[in-house]
Each structure stands twice: as C-alpha cells, then as structure tokens.
C-alpha positions, -999 to 999 in steps of 0.1 A, spaced: 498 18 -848 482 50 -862 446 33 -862 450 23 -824 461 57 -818 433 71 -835 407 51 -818 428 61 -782 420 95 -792 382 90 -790 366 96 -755 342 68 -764 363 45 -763 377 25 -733 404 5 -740 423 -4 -770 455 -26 -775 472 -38 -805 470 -80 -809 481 -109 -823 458 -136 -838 427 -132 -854 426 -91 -850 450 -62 -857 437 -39 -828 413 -42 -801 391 -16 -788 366 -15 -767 336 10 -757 304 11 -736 269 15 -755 235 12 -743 223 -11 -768 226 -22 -803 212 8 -826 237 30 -800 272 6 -810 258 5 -853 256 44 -850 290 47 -834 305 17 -857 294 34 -891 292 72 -878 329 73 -863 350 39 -866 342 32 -902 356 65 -910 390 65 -896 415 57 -922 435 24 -916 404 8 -907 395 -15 -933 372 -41 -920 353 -47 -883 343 -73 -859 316 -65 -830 302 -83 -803 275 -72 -779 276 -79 -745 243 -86 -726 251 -95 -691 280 -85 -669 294 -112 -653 325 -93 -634 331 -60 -642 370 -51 -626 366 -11 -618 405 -9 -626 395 -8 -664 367 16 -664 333 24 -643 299 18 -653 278 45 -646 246 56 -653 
C-alpha cells in the first residue's frame, strides 16, 4: 500500500491500482518515447522505497483511448 500511495502522489503518473497475479501494483503514466519513460523509471520510480523490482511496456499505437481515464494532449 505505501508504494501505490507513493506513486499516486506523483503528477506523472495516471493511474495506479494494487493487483493480484503476476504484479504487486500497477501504474501507469504517459511519455513521449522511450529515453522519456528510462529517465522517469530510474530518475523517480527506482527511488521510491518499497519498490524493489519493475516491469515496463511501451505502447506504440493507440487503439482506443477512453477519455474517462485521462486525456491525451499535446
């Protein structure tokens, strides 16, 4: 709970929820590209304590974006 609270905190991030399965937490954020998500990853995640290991994925193409969890915007 205190590292999903933590990453709540940040204004970069979107959403988070806690999870059962293959992850602990679940957060997401919006990045321009891949040297953008690897400085926030190792400049800001990687430092909150809790956090003890990270999974990423990239997306390249939105298929559907629902509004009713954030807006894209330039």
């Amino acid at each position: 709970d205190s590292v999903a609270r933590a990453l709540a905190e940040l204004p970069e991030i979107v959403f988070v929820s806690t999870m059962l399965g293959r992850c602990d937490v679940l957060a997401m954020t919006l990045v321009e590209d891949g040297d953008q998500l690897t400085r926030f990853l190792h400049g800001t995640i990687d430092r909150i304590p809790g956090i003890h290991r990270t999974q990423y994925t990239l997306a390249h193409q939105f298929v559907k974006h629902d509004h009713r969890w954030t807006a894209i915007v330039e």
